[in-house]
FIDO-60552 format. One record per residue (C-alpha): residue number from 1; residue in three letters; x, y, z. Coordinates in Angstrom, 2 decimals. Example, Ala and Ser with C-alpha at 12.3 -4.5 7.8 and 13.67 -1.06 7.14 Angstrom:
BEGIN
SITE pos code      c1      c2      c3
SITE   1  Ala   12.30   -4.50    7.80
SITE   2  Ser   13.67   -1.06    7.14
This chain:
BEGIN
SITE pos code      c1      c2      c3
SITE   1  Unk   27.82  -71.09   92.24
SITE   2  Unk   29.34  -72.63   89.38
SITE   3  Unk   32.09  -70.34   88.81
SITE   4  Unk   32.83  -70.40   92.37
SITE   5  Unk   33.11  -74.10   92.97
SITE   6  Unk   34.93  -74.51   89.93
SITE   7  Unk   37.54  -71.42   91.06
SITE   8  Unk   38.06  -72.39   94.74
SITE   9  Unk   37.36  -75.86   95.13
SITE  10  Unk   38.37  -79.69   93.96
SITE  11  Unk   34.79  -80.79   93.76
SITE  12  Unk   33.94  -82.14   90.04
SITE  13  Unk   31.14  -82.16   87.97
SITE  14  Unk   29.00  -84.40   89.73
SITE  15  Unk   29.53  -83.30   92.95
SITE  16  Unk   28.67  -79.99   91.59
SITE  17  Unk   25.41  -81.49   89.88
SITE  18  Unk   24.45  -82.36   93.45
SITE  19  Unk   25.20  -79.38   94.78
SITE  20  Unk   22.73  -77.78   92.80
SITE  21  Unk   20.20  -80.52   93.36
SITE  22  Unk   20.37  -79.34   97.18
SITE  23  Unk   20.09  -75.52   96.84
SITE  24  Unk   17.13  -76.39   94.85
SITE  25  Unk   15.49  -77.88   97.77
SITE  26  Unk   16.61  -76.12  100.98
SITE  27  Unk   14.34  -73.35  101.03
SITE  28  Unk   12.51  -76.26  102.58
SITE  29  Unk   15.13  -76.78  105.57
SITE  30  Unk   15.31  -72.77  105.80
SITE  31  Unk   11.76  -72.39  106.01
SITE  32  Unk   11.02  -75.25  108.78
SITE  33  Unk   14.03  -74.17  110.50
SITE  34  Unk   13.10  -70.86  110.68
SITE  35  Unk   16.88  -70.13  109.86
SITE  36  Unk   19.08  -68.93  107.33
SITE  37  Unk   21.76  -71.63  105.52
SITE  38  Unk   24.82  -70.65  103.95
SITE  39  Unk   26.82  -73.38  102.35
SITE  40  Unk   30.72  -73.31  102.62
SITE  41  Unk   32.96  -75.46  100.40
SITE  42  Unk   36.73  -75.95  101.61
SITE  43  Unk   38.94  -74.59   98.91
SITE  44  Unk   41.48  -76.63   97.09
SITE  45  Unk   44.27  -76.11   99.12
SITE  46  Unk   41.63  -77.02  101.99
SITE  47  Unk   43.26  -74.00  104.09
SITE  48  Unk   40.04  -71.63  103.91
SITE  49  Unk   36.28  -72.04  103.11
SITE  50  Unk   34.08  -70.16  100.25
SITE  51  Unk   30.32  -69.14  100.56
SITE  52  Unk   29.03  -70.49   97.42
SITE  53  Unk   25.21  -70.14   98.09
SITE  54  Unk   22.79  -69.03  100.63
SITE  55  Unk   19.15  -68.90  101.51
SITE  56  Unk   17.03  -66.88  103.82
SITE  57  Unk   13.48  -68.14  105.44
SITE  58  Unk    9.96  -67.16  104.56
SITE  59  Unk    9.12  -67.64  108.05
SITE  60  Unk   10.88  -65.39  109.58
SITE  61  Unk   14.13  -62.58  110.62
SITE  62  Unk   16.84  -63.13  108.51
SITE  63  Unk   20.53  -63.41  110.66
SITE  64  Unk   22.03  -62.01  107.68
SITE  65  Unk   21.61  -58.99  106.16
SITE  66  Unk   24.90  -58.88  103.97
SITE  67  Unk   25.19  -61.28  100.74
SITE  68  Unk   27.71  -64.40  101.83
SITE  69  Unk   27.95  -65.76   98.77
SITE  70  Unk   31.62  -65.31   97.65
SITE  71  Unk   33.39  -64.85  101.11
SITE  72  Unk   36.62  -66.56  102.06
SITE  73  Unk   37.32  -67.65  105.65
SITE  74  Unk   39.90  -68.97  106.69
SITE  75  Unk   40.13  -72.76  108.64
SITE  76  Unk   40.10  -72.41  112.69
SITE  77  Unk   38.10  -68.76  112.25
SITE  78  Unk   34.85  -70.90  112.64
SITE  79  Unk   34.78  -74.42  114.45
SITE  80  Unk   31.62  -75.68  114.11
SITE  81  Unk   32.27  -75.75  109.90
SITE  82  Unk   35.55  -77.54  111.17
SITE  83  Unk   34.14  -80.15  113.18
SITE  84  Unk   31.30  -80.97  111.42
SITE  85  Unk   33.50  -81.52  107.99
SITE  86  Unk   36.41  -83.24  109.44
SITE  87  Unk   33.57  -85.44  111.98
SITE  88  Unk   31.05  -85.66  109.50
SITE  89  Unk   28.16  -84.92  111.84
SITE  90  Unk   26.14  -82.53  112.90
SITE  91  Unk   27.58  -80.31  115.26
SITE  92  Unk   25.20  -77.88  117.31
SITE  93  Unk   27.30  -76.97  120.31
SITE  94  Unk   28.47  -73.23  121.59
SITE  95  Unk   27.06  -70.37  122.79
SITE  96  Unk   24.96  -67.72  120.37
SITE  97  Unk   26.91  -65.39  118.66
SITE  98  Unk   26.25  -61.79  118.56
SITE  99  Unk   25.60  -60.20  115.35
SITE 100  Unk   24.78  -56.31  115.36
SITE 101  Unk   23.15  -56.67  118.66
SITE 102  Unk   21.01  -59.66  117.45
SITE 103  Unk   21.82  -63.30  119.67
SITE 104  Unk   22.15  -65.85  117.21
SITE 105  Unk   22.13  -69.68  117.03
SITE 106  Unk   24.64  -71.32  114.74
SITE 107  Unk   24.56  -75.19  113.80
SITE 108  Unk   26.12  -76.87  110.99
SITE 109  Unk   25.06  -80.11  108.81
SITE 110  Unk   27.80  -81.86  106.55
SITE 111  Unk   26.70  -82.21  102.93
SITE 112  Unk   27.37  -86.31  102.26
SITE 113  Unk   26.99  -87.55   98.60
SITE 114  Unk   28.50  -91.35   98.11
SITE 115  Unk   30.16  -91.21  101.75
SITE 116  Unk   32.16  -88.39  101.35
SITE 117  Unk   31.43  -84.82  102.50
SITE 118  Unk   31.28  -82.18  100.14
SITE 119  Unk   30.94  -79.23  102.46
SITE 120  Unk   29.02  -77.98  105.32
SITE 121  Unk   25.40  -76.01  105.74
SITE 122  Unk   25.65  -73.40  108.83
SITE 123  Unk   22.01  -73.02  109.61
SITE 124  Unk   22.33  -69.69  111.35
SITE 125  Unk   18.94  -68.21  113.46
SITE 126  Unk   17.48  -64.92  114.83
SITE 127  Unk   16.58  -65.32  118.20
SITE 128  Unk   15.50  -61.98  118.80
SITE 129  Unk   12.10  -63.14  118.24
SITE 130  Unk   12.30  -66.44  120.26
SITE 131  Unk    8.89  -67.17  122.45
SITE 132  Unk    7.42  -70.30  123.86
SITE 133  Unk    6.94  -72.69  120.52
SITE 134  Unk    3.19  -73.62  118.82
SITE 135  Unk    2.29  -76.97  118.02
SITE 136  Unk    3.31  -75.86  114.21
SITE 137  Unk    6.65  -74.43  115.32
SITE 138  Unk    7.81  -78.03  117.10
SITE 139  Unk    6.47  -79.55  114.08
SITE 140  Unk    8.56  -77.69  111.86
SITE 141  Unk   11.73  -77.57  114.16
SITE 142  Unk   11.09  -81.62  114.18
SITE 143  Unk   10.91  -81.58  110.41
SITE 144  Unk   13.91  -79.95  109.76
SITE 145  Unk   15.86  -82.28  112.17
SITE 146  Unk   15.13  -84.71  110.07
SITE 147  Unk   16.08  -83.80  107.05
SITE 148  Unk   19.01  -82.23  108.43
SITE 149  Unk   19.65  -85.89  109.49
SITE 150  Unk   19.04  -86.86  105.85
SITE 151  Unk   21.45  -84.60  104.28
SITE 152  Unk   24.48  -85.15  107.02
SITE 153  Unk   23.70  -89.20  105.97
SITE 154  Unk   23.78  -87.81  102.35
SITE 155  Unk   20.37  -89.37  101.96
SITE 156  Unk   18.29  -85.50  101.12
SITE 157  Unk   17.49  -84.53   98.40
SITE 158  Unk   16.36  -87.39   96.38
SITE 159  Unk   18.39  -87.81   93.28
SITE 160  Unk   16.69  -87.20   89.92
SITE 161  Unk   14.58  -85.12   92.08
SITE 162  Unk   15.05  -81.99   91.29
SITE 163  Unk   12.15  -79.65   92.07
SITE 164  Unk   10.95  -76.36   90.76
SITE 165  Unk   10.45  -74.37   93.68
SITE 166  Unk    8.38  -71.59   92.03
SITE 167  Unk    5.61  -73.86   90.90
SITE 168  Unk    5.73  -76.33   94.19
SITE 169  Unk    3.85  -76.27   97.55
SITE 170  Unk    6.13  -74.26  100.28
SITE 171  Unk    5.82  -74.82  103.74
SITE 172  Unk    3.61  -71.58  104.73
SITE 173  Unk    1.31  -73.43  101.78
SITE 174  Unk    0.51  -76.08  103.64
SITE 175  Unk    2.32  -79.26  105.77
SITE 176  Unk    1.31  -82.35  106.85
SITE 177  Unk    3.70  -84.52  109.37
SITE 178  Unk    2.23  -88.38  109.08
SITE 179  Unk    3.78  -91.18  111.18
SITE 180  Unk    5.39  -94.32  109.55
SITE 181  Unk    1.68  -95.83  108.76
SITE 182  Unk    0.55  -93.04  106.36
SITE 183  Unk   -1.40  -91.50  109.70
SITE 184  Unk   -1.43  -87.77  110.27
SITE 185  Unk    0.08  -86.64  113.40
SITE 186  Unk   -0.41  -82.80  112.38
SITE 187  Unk   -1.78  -80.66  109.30
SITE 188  Unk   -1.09  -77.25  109.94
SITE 189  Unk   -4.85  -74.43  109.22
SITE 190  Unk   -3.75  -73.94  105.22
SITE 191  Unk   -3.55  -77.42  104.99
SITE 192  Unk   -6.60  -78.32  107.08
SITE 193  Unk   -8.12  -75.64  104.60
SITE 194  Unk   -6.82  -77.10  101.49
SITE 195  Unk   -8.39  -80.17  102.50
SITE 196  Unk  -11.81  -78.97  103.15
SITE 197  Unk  -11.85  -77.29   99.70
SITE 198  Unk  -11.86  -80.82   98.45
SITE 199  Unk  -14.93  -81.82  100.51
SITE 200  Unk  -13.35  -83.09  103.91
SITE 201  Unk  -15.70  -82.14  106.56
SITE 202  Unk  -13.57  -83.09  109.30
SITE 203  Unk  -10.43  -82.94  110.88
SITE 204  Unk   -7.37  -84.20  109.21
SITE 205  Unk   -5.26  -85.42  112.41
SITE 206  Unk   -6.13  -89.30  112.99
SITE 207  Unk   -6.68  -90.31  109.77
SITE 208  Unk   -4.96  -92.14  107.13
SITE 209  Unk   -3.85  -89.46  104.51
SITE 210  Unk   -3.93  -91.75  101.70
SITE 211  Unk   -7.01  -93.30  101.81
SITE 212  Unk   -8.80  -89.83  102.72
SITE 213  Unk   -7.16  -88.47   99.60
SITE 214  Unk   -8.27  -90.97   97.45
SITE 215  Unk  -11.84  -90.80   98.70
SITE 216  Unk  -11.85  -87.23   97.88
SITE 217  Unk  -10.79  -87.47   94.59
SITE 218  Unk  -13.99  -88.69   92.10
SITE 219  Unk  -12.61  -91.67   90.51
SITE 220  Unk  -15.20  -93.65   88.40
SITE 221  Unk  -13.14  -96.92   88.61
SITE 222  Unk  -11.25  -98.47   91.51
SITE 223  Unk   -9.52  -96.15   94.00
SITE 224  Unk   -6.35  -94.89   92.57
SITE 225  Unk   -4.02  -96.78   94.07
SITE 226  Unk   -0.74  -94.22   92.91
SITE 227  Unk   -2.74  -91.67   94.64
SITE 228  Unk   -3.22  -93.61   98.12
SITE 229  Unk    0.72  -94.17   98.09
SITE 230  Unk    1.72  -90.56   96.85
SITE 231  Unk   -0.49  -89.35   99.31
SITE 232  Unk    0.64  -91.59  102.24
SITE 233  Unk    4.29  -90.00  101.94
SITE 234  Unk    5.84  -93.36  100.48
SITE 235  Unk    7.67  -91.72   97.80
SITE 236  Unk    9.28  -88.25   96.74
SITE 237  Unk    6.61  -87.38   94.58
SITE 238  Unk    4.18  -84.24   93.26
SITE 239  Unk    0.28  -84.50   92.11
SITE 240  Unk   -2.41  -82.63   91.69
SITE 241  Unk   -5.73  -84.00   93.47
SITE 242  Unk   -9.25  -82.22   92.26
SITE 243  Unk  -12.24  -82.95   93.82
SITE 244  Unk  -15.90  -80.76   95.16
SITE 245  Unk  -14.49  -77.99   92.55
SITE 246  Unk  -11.29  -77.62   93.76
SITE 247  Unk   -7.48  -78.59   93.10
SITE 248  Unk   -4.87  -78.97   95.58
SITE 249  Unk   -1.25  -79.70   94.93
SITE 250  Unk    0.43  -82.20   97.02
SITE 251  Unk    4.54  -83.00   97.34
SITE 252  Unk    5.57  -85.60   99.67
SITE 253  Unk    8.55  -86.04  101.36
SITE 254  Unk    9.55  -89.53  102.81
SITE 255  Unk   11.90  -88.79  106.15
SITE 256  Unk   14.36  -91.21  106.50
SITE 257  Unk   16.83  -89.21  109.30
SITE 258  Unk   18.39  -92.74  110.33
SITE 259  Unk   18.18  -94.58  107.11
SITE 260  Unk   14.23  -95.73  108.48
SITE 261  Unk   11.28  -94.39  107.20
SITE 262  Unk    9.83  -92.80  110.02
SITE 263  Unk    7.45  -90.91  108.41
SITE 264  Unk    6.48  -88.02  105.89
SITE 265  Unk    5.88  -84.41  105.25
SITE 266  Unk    3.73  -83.92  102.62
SITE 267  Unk    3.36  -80.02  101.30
SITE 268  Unk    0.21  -79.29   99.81
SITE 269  Unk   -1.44  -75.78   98.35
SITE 270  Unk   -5.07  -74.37   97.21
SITE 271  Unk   -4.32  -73.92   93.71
SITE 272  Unk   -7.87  -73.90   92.58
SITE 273  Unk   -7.75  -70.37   91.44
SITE 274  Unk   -3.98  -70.76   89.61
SITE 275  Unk   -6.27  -73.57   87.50
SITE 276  Unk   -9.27  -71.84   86.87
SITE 277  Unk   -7.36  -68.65   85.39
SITE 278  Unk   -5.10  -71.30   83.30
SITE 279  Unk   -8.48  -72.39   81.87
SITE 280  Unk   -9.92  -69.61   81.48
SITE 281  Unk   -6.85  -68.60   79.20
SITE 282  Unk   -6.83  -71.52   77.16
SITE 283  Unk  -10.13  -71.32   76.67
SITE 284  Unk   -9.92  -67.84   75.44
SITE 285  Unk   -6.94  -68.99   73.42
SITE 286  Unk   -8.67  -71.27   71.67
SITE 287  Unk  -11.94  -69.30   71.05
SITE 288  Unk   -9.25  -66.67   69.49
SITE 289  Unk   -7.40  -69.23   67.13
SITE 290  Unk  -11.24  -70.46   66.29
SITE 291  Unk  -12.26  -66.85   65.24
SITE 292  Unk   -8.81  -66.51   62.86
SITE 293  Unk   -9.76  -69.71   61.48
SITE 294  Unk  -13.44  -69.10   61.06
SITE 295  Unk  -12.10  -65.31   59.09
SITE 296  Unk   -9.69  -67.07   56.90
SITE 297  Unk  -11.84  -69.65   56.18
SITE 298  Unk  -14.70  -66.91   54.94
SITE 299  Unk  -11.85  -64.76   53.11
SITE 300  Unk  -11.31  -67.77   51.16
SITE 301  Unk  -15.15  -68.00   50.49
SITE 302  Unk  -15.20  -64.31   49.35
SITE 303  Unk  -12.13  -64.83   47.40
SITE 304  Unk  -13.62  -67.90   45.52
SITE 305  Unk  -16.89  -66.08   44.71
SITE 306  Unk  -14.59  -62.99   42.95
SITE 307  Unk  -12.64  -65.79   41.08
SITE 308  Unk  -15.85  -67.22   39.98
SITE 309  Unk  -17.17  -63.57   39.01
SITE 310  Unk  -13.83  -63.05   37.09
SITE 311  Unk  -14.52  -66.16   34.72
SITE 312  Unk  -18.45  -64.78   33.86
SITE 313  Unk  -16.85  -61.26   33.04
SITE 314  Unk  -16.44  -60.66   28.96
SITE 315  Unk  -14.44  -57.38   30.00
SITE 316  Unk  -10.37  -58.01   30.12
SITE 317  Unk   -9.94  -55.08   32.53
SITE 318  Unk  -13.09  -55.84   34.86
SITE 319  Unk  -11.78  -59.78   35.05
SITE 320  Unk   -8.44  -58.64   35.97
SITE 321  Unk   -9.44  -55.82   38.44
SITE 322  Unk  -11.30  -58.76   40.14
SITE 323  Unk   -8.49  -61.01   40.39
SITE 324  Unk   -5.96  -58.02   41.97
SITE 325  Unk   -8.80  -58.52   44.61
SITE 326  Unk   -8.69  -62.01   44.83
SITE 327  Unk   -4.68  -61.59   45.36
SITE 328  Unk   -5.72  -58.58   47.96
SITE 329  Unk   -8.22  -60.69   50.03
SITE 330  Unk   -5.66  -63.94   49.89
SITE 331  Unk   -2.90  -62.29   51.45
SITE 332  Unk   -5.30  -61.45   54.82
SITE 333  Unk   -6.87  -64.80   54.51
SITE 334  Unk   -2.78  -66.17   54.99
SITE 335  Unk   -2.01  -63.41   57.69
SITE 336  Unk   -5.21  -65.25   59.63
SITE 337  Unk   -4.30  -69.09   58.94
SITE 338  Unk   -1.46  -68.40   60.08
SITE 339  Unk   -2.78  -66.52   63.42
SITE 340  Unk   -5.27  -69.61   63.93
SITE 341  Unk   -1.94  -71.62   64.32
SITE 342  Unk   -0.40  -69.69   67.15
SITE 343  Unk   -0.97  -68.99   70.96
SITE 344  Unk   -0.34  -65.64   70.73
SITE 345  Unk   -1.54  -62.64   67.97
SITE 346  Unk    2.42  -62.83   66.48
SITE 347  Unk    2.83  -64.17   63.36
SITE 348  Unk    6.51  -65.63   61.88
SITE 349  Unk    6.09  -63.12   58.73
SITE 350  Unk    8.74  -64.43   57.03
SITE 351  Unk    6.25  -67.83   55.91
SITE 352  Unk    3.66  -65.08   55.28
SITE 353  Unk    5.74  -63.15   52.79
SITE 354  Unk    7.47  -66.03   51.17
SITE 355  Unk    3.28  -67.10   50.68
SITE 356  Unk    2.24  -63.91   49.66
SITE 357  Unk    5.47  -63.85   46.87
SITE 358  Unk    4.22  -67.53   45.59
SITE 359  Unk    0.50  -66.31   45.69
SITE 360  Unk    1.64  -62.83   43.11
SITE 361  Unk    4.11  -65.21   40.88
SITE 362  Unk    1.32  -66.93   39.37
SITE 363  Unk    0.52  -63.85   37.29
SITE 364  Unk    3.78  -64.42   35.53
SITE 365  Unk    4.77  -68.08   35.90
SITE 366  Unk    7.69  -68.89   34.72
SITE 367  Unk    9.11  -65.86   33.13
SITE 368  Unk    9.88  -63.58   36.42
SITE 369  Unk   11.86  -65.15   39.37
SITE 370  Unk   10.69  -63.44   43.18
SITE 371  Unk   12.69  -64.04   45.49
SITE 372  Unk   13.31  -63.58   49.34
SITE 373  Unk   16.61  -62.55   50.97
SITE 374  Unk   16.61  -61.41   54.41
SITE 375  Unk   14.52  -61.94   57.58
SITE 376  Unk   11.35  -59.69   58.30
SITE 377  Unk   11.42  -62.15   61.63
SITE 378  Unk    8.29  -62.11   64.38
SITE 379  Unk    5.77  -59.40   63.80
SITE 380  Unk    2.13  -58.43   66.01
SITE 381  Unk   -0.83  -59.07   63.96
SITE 382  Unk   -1.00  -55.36   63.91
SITE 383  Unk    1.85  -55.39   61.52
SITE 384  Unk    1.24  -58.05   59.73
SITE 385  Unk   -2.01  -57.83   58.39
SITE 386  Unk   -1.57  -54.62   56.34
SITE 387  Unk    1.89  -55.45   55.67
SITE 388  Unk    1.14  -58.49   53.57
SITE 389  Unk   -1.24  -56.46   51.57
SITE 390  Unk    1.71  -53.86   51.11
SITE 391  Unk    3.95  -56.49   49.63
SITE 392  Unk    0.55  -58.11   47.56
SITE 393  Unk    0.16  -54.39   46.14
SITE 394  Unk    3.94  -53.97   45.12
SITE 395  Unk    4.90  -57.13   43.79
SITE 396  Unk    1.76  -57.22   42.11
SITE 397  Unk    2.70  -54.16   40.56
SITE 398  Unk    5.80  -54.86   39.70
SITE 399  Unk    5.05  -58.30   37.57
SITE 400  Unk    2.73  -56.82   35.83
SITE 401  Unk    4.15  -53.05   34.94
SITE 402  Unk    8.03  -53.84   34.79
SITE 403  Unk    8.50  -56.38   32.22
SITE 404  Unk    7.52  -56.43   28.41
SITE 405  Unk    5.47  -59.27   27.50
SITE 406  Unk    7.42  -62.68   27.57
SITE 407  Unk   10.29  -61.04   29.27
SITE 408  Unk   12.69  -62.58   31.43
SITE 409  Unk   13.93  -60.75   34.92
SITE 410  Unk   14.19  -61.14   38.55
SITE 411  Unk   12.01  -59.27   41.56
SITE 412  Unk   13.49  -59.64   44.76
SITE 413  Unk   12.79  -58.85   48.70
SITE 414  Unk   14.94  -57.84   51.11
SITE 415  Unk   14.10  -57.52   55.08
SITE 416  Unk   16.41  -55.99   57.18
SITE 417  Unk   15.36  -55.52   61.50
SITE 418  Unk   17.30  -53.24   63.53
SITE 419  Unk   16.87  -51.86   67.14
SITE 420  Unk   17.38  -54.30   70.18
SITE 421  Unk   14.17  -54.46   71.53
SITE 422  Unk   10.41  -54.56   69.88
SITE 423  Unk    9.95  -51.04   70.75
SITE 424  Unk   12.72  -49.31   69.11
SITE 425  Unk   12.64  -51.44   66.20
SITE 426  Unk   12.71  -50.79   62.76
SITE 427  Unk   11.83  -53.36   59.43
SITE 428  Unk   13.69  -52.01   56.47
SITE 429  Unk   11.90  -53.35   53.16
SITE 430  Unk   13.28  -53.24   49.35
SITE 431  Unk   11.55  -54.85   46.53
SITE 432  Unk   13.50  -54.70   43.61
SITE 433  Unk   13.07  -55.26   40.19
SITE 434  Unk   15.17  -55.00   36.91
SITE 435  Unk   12.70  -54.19   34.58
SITE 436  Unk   12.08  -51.17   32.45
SITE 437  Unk   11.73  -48.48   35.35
SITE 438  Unk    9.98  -45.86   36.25
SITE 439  Unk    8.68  -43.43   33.31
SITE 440  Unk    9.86  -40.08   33.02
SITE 441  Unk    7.85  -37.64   35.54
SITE 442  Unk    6.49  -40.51   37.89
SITE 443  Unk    5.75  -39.43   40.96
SITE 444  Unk    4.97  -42.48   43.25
SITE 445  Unk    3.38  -39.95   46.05
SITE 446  Unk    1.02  -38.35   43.90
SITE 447  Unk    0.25  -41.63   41.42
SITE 448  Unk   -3.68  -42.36   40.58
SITE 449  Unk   -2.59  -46.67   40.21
SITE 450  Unk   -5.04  -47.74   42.91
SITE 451  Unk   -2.94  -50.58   44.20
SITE 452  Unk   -0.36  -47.44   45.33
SITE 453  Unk   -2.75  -45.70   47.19
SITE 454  Unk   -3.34  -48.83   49.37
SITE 455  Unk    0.00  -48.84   49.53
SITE 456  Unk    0.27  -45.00   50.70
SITE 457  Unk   -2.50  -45.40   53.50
SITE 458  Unk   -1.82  -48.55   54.80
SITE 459  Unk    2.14  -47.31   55.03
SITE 460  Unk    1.96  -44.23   56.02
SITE 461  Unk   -1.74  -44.33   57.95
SITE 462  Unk   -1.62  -48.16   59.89
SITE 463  Unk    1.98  -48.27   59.74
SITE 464  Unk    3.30  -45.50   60.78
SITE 465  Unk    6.19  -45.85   58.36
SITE 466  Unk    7.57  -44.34   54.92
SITE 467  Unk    7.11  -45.21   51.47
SITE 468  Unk    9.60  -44.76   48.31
SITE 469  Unk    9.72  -46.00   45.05
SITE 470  Unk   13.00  -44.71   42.92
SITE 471  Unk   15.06  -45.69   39.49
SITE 472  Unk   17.61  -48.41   40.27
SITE 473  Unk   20.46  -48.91   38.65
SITE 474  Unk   21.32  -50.04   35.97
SITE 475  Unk   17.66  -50.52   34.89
SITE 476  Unk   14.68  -51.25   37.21
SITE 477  Unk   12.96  -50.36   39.56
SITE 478  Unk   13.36  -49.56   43.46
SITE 479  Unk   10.59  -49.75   46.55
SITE 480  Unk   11.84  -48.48   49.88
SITE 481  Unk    9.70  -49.41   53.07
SITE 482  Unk   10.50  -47.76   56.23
SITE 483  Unk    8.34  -49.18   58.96
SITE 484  Unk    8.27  -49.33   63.07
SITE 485  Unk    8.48  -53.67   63.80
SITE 486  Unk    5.74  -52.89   66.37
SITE 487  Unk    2.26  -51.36   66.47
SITE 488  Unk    2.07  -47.96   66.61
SITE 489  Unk   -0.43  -46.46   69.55
């Protein structure tokens, strides 16, 4: 709609803004008219008119099959648009036109912000399917007078309104009609039921909306007066009312067709199972985050207990083989802290490895600078877990294998994603070092060095990936980590 107004027309911004504000309402109109609206804008030379949106009804034949939106017609082709623009009312006179052997009815309502008209609704509907009207039918033909009313007195919708129609009560929901007192005239059978899944054992037609609603709602204090005026159709307003176990939504909808309030519509829905599956999910949410917590927090136990071991150990090679598991069981305990944070099981990893780098440097402060370049981005726990205890293994290896004692160098980590979507995509990973290198006749693959056997099973074996460890150049040494970015099944 935007590029269309903005091509064809001399409307501005705002008028744009409200434009938008009433195609975000009037699958309300289209659905109590029973009708389908297209709205045409006269172009800037005012010598034709452009579809620039369109709605069709939930409750029932569509007059259009074709998409509108984006046809020209020229001025005089189509009087009613005419008269209704240049006479700012609305204009419901003619015979039906004919469409593909279907009779249809065509109206049309100016679109008034600030007194001036913006451009004209033609509320076109089927009548191959007229029959002698229900009570609901002539309360939903009535409605939509109304706030056909409203919008030709540019008083519908309600500005700084704006409604999200996906998560708001529709008209097949539920509708009440009250009178000008708050009193319900009619309540159509889904609203009658929404009502008695809050306790109502009654009828609804006859009493004061409000007051009922408020009596129905458990309040421990004094009644909730917000909820007696929301309720009673005073204001444009949404709430959620929960009462015998269940929870109804409600929207009211002041009518105001001649500038007096001469009543309301108030939408309402059962959303009582919507809530209970939202709780259900948060509480499983949090019962997950409580287990990640409850792990990290026992890794850390288990990692203080080795660190205590390590200081009662007289053997050098015993204390340190105890702290490389200390390292080993501290980079899952920050793969879980950081799960216990999140409402999902994926982890930034990019905090995790810049963690796990600071957690490794401490066996060399000082000397050896790590470093991260690169982003490894969002990862599944899948991914994450082992892969923080492939970077522990490597970085541990190469502090403690590629420089002399009391040398100076640099280790650094690069992370490079490709692919477009989490399926297809691939986490390149280099650590490199410039230390002394690889010895003559190392074979990474077929090494002993327990910390690269993790490395081999958890790459190759959880991972799914490849593993490579090479001579850099000029001096050092190169790790090359090949890995899918998602779980592999």
């Amino acid at each position: 709609m935007n590029d269309l107004v903005r091509q064809h027309t001399a409307l501005g911004e705002t008028d744009l803004e409200w434009l938008h504000l009433l195609v975000s309402e009037w699958q309300l109109l289209s659905d109590l008219s029973f009708a389908d609206l297209v709205l045409w804008v006269p172009t800037l030379d005012g010598t034709r008119y452009v579809s620039v949106a369109q709605m069709r009804p939930n409750t029932g034949p569509t007059s259009y099959q074709d998409d509108m939106v984006g046809h020209l017609v020229p001025r005089g082709r189509r009087p009613l648009l005419d008269a209704a623009l240049d006479e700012g009312r609305i204009v419901r006179e003619g015979d039906p036109e004919w469409r593909e052997e279907v009779p249809v009815r065509v109206e049309s309502i100016p679109v008034r912000r600030e007194g001036r008209v913006l451009g004209v609704i033609a509320r076109n509907t089927n009548l191959l399917t007229v029959r002698t009207p229900s009570r609901l039918e002539l309360t939903y033909l009535q409605s939509a007078s109304d706030l056909a009313q409203m919008i030709a007195a540019g008083s519908f919708p309600f500005p700084g309104q704006q409604v999200d129609m996906d998560a708001s009560p529709r008209v097949g929901d539920g509708l009440i009609r009250l009178d000008a007192d708050g009193v319900v005239t009619y309540a159509s059978p889904n609203a009658l039921s929404a009502y008695h899944r809050l306790g109502l054992a009654s009828d609804l037609v006859g009493q004061d909306l409000g007051a009922t609603t408020a009596e129905l709602a458990p309040s421990r204090g004094p009644v909730d007066e917000a909820l007696v005026k929301l309720a009673s159709g005073w204001a444009p307003r949404e709430t959620e009312v929960e009462g015998n176990g269940g929870v109804i939504q409600l929207r009211a909808i002041p009518l105001k067709p001649k500038g007096t309030r001469i009543g309301s519509l108030v939408l309402c829905r059962d959303v009582t199972e919507l809530r209970r599956r939202e709780r259900e999910l948060i509480t499983k949410d949090a019962t997950i985050r409580e287990i990640h917590h409850r792990v990290k927090n026992n890794l850390q136990t288990v990692a203080a207990l080795l660190r205590l071991q390590s200081r009662r150990m007289d053997s050098p090679q015993g204390r340190e083989a105890l702290n490389e598991a200390v390292r080993r069981v501290g980079s899952i305990a920050i793969v879980h802290e950081t799960l216990s944070q999140n409402l999902d099981e994926r982890v930034e990893f990019d905090e995790i490895a810049d963690r796990v780098i600071a957690m490794v440097s401490e066996i060399s402060p000082g000397r050896v600078d790590c470093r991260r370049t690169g982003r490894f981005g969002i990862l599944d726990a899948e991914v994450a877990t082992p892969l923080s205890m492939v970077l522990t293994e490597i970085l541990q290896n190469a502090l403690e294998h590629a420089f002399t004692q009391g040398e100076r160098g640099t280790v650094e980590v690069s992370a490079l994603r490709s692919g477009t979507g989490r399926k297809d995509g691939r986490l390149l990973i280099t650590v490199l070092d410039d230390g002394n290198g690889l010895p003559e006749g190392f074979d990474p693959q077929r090494a002993g060095n327990l910390g690269l056997q993790i490395v081999r099973t958890l790459v190759e074996g959880e991972l799914g990936g490849t593993f490579d460890m090479v001579r850099a150049e000029p001096r050092g040494t190169k790790v090359v980590l090949d890995l899918p970015s998602s779980p592999q099944k």
